[in-house]
C-alpha positions in Angstrom: 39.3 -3.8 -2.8 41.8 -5.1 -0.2 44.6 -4.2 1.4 47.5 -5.5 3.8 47.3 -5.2 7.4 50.8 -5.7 9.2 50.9 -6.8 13.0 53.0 -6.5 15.0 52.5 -7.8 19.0 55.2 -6.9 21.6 55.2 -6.6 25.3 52.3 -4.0 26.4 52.3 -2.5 22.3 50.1 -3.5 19.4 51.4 -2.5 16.6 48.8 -1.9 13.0 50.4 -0.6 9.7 47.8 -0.8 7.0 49.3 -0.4 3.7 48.6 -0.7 -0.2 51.2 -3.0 -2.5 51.5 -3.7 -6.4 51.3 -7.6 -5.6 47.5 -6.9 -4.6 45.8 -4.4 -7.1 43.3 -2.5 -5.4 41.4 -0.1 -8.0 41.5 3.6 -7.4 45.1 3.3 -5.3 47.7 4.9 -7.4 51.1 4.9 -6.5 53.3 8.1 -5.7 55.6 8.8 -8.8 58.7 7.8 -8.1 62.2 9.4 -7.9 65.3 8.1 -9.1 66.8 5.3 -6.6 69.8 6.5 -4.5 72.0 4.4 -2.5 71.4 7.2 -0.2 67.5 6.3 -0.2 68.2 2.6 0.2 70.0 3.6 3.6 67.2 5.4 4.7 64.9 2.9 4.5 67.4 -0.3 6.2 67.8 2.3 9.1 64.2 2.0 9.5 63.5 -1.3 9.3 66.2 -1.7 11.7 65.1 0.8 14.1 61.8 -1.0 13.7 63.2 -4.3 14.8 65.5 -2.9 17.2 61.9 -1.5 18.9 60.1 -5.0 18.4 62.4 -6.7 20.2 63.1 -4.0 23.2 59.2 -3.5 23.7 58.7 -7.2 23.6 61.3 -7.7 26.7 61.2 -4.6 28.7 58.9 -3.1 31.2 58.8 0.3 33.7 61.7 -0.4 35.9 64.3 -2.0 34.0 67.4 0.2 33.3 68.8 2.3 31.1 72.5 2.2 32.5 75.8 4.3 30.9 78.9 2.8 32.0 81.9 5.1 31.7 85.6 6.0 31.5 87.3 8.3 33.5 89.9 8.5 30.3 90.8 7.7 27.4 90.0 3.9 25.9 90.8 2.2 22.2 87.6 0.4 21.1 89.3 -3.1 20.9 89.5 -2.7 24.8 86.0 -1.4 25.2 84.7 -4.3 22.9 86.5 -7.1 25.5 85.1 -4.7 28.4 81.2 -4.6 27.2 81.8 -8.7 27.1 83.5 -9.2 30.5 81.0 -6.5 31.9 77.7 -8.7 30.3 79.4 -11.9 31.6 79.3 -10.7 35.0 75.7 -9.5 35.2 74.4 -12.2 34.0 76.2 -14.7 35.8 74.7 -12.5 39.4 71.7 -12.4 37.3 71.4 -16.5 37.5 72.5 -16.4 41.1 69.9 -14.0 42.4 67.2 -15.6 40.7 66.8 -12.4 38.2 65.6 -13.4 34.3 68.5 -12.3 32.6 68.2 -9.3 29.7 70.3 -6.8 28.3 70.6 -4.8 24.6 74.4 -3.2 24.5 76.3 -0.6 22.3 79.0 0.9 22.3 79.1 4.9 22.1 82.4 6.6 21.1 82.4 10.6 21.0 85.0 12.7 19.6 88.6 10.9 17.8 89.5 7.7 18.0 89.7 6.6 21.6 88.2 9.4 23.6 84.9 9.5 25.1 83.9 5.9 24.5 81.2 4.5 27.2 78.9 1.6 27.0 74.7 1.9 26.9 73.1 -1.6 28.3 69.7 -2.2 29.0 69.0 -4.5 31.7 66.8 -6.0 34.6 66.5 -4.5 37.5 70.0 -4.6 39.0 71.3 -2.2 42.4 73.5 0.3 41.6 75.8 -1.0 44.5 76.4 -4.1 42.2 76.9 -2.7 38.8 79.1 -0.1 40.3 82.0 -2.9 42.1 81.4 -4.9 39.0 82.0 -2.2 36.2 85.5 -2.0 38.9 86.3 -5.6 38.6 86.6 -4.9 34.8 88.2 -1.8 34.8 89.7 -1.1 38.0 89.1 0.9 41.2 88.3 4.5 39.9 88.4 4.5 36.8 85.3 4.9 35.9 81.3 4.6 37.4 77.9 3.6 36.3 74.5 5.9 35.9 71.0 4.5 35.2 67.6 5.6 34.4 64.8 3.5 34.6 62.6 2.8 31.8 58.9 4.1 32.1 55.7 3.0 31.8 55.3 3.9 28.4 55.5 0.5 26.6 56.6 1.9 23.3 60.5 1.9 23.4 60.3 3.5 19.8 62.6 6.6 20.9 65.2 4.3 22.8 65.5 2.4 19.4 66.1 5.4 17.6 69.0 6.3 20.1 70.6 2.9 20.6 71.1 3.1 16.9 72.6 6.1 16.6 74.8 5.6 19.4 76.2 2.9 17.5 77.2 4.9 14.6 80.5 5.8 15.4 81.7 2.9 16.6 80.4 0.9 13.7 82.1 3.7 11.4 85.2 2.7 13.1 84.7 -1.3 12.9 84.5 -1.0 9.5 87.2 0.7 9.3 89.3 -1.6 11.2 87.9 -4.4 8.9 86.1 -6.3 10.9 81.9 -6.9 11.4 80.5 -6.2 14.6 76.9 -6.0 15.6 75.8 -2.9 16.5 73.8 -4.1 19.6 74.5 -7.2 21.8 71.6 -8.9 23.0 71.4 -11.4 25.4 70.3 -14.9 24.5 67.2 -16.0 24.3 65.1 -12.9 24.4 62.0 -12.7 22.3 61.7 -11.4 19.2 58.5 -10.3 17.8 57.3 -11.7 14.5 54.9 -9.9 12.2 51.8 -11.0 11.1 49.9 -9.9 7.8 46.3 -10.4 6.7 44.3 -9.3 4.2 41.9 -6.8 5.1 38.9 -6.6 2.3 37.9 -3.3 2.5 40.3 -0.5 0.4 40.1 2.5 2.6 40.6 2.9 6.0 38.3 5.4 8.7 40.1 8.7 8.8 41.4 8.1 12.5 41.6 4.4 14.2 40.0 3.3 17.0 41.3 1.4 19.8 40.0 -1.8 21.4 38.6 -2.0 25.1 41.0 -2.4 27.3 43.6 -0.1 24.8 44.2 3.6 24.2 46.1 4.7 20.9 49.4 6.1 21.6 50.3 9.5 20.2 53.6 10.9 18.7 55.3 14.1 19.6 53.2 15.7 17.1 49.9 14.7 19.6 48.9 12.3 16.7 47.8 9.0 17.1 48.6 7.5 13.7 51.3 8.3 10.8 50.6 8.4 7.3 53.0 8.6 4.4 54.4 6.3 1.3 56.5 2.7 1.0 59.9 3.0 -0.2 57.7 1.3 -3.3 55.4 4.3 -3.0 52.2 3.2 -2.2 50.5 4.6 0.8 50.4 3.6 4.8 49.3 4.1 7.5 50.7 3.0 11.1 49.6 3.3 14.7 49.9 1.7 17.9 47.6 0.9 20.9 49.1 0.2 24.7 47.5 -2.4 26.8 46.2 -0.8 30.1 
């Protein structure tokens, strides 16, 4: 009575989804009836395999003490200025980046607030890079007070799940606008040459799963906000899953 285990190894996170499917019958797993397909539905569920790819690949090259910068405006911007900006901005970094001997690494959107124009700022993930520099960079590209740079650093955590979530919807309004505009813009700029985690599947030959998992030595299961340590629920096909992930100590 088998089932499919998805795997999914990046950075310090191990992630496990086990999950039932149609293309392998497994006696006594019944599938949730099924609503009627929305367009709204089909959203849903491409926003999370994005946010799930989005996590892969930020887990897989960040660690506790790179940055979670914000690079504002004092006033008012169009995007089409911001877009040319967040490149100039990128170019810089990386080329100190290369001179300082720092592995270059960075995820970018573009956040816009309010109407068209107003309350647009930049969210970039990089290495660890002085403020001091950022700051008289970000003023090469924009000008001597016109603007500044704050940054958080990233924890020890190793899951970046919530960042994902939030890099996405920072993007929203700006890629509401793009398409507007007509034109096709990613939502986040990556660097080149970062990783990007592949999953693997097996087939696992049991058909149920122990009621909460286990984690290797050398691994403790992460919780959610909720204090659990694994998610249950249904595939957009309906068939049931469960998902959980372990951190490397």
């Amino acid at each position: 009575m088998p089932r499919v285990r998805r795997i999914v190894e990046a950075g310090l996170v191990r992630e496990v989804k086990d999950m039932f499917t149609g293309r392998i019958h497994t006696p006594g797993v019944t599938r949730r009836p099924r609503g009627e397909a929305t367009g709204e539905a089909q959203k849903a569920a491409n926003r999370k395999r994005l946010i799930e790819e989005i996590r892969w690949k930020l887990n897989a090259n960040f660690v506790a003490g790179d940055l979670h910068t914000v690079f504002h405006y004092s006033g008012d911007i169009e995007l089409e200025q911001a877009d040319r900006n967040e490149k100039k901005i990128l170019r810089l970094l990386r080329e100190w980046c290369v001179r300082n001997g720092v592995k270059w690494k960075a995820a970018a959107v573009i956040e816009v607030k309010g109407k068209r124009g107003v309350n647009i700022h930049h969210h970039i993930i990089l290495p660890d890079i002085p403020m001091s520099v950022m700051r008289e960079l970000w003023e090469r590209v924009i000008g001597e007070g016109n603007g500044t740079v704050t940054a958080t650093a990233l924890d020890r955590r190793g899951n970046h799940g919530k960042l994902a979530e939030y890099l996405l919807k920072y993007s929203d309004a700006a890629d509401k606008m793009w398409r507007e505009l007509g034109r096709r813009r990613h939502r986040i700029s990556w660097a080149r040459g970062m990783e990007m985690p592949k999953p693997r599947y097996i087939i696992i030959s049991s058909g149920h799963w122990r009621k909460e998992p286990k984690a290797r030595k050398g691994w403790i299961l992460l919780k959610d906000d909720d204090g659990n340590v694994c998610r249950e629920g249904y595939t957009e096909g309906g068939w049931p899953y469960r998902e959980y992930f372990e951190l490397r100590l």
